[in-house]
C-alpha positions, -999 to 999 in steps of 0.1 A, spaced: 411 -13 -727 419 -29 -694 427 -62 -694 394 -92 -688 403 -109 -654 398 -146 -657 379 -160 -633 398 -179 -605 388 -216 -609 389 -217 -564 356 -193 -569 335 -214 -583 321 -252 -564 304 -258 -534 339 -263 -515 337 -224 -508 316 -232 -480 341 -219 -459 349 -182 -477 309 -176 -486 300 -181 -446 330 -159 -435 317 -128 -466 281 -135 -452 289 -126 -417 308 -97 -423 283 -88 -451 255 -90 -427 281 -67 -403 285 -41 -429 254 -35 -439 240 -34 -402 264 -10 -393 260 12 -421 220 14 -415 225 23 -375 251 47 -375 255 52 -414 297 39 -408 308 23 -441 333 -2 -426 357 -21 -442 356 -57 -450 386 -78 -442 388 -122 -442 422 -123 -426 435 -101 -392 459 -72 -401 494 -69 -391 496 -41 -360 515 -20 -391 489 -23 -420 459 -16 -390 461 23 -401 453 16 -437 423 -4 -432 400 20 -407 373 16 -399 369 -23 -409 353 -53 -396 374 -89 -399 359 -118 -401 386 -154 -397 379 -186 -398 400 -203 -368 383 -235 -364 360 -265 -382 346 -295 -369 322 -321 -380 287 -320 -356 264 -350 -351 239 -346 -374 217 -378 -371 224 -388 -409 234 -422 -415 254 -436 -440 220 -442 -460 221 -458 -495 192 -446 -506 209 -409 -511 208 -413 -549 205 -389 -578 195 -393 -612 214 -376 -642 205 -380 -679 234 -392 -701 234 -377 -736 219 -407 -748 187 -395 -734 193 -428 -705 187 -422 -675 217 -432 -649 212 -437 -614 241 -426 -588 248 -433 -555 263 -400 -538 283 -404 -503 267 -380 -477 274 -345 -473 301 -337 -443 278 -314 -418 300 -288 -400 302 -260 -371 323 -233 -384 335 -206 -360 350 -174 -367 362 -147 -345 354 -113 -351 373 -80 -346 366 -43 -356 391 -15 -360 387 19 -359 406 54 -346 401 54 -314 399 23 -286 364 41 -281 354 35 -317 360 0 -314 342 -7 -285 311 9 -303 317 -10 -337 322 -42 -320 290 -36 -301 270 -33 -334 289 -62 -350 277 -81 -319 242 -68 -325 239 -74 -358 246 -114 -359 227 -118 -323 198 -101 -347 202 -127 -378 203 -157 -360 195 -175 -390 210 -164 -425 182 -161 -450 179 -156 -484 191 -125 -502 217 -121 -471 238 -151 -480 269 -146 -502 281 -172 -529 262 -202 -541 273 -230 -520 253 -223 -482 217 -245 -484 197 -222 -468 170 -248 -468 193 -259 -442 186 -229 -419 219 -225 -411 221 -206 -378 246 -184 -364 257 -185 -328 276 -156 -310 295 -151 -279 300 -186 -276 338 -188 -263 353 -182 -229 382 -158 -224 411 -185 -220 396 -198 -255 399 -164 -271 433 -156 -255 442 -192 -270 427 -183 -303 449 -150 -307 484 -161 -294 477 -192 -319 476 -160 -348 510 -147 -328 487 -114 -326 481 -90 -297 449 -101 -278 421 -76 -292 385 -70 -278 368 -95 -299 337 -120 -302 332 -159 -317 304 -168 -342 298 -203 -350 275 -210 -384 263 -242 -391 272 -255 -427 277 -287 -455 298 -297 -472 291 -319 -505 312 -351 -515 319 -355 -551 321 -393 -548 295 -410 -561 290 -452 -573 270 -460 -608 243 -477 -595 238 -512 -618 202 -524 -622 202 -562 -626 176 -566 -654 150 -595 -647 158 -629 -673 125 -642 -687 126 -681 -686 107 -701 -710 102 -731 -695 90 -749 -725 128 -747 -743 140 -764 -707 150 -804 -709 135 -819 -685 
């Protein structure tokens, strides 16, 4: 009987923002590609060494290189509060910090046999995320992207020097490739118990003078 894998504690929380964008995209890749041209790529979150390359055709990679915080409009507004019942039956009130709202960009290669192959591939990958400009439910992977948010994805968006930059920083050998930048949250756990200052009722009568 094989042996019950325990579930990695790093798979579960809301800080996978960055892994469940990066499977979303290529998801959304895979499956695209498979209903075009019925190709079953490969689904990689890291770029292959040049000598593991033959091992993983055809595939589609998917990397994280960069995150930044974007202006958002949201203050610092203490009324972001939540309520959560203690097992009293009480009712405490929290005050939560803002979430962190991010642009996350990826880059985005293919392999395949052929320098032919990839050219094609990429051109679907392309396709395929220029056609799901928005990630919607049922195409999202992993619980921690809002998609009330309407995250958006945006592709093509860096220049050559940028991608040449991107690749020597992964001491790689510049490949025909493509940027994607997703818009996403991420949640703070810290939060402040809020303390209601109950209102003293003063009898007057008991007062000396």
């Amino acid at each position: 009987m094989a042996k019950k894998e325990t579930p990695s504690p790093l798979r579960r929380g809301q800080f996978n923002i960055f892994r469940d964008v990066g499977l979303t995209l290529a998801s959304i890749i895979k499956k695209e590609i498979l209903q075009d041209v019925g190709v079953d790529v490969q689904v990689l979150m890291e770029l292959p060494a040049e000598d593991e390359i033959p091992s993983v055709l055809p595939s589609v990679a998917v990397c994280l290189y960069h995150l930044g915080k974007r202006d958002n409009g949201y203050v610092q507004d203490p009324d972001f509060r939540e309520v959560e019942e203690a097992d009293d039956g009480t009712l405490r009130e929290f005050s939560r910090r803002p979430p962190m709202f991010l642009d996350l960009r990826y880059v985005i290669t293919v392999y395949a046999e052929s320098h032919k192959d990839e050219l094609s591939l990429l051109g679907l990958a392309l396709r395929a995320l220029y056609d799901n400009e928005v990630i919607q439910e049922g195409k999202d992977i992993g619980d921690s992207i809002y998609l009330e948010d309407r995250p958006g994805i945006e592709v093509g968006t860096a220049t050559y020097e940028e991608m040449r930059t991107i690749w020597e920083s992964f001491q790689l050998p510049y490949r025909p490739s493509f940027t994607a930048s997703v818009e996403g949250r991420l949640d703070s756990k810290r939060k402040r118990l809020i303390r209601r200052v109950r209102e003293a009722i003063v009898d007057f009568k008991k007062m000396d003078g």
